[in-house]
N, C-alpha and C positions, 0 to 999 in steps of 0.2 A: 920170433917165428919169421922166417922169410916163406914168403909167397913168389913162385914160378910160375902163374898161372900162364896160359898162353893167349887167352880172349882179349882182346884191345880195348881198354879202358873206355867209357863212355861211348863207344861206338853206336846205339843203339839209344833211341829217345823213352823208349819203355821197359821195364822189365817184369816179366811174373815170376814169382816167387811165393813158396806153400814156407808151411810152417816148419818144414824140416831147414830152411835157411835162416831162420833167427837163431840168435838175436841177428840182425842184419847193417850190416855195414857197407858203405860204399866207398873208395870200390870192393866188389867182391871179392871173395878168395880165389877164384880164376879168371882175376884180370892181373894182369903185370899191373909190377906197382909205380916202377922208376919212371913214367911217363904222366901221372897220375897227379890228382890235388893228396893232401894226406886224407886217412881213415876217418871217416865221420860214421858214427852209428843211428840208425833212424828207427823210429820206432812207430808202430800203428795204434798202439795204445788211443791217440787223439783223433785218430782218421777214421771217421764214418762213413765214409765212402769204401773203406778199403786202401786209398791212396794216398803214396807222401813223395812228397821229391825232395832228391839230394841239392842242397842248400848250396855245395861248388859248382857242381855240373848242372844242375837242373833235370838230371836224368828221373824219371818218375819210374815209381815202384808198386807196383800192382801186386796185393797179396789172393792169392787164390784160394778159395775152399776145396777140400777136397775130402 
């Protein structure tokens, strides 16, 4: 599967994200990939706060209720 997405990779220290974006990977499917670390998939299974951050970038992932 190639990804085109047009959003700049890690540009942004946060991200919200509902349930319709799991399973969840960073980076996302509209960020360009070829500037990018590879796919990592993150999961909130263990996060009680709601929060996990990606382990290359550090970007944190805030899942939202809704």
């Amino acid at each position: 599967m190639i990804h085109t997405g047009t959003a700049t990779p890690n540009d942004q220290k946060q991200y919200d994200v509902t349930r319709k974006d799991l399973p969840l990977h960073c980076p996302m499917p509209n960020m360009s990939l070829w500037n990018s670390h590879p796919r990592v998939f993150l999961s909130f299974e263990e996060a009680a706060d709601g929060k996990i951050k990606c382990p290359y970038c550090g970007a944190d992932y805030v899942l939202k209720r809704q």
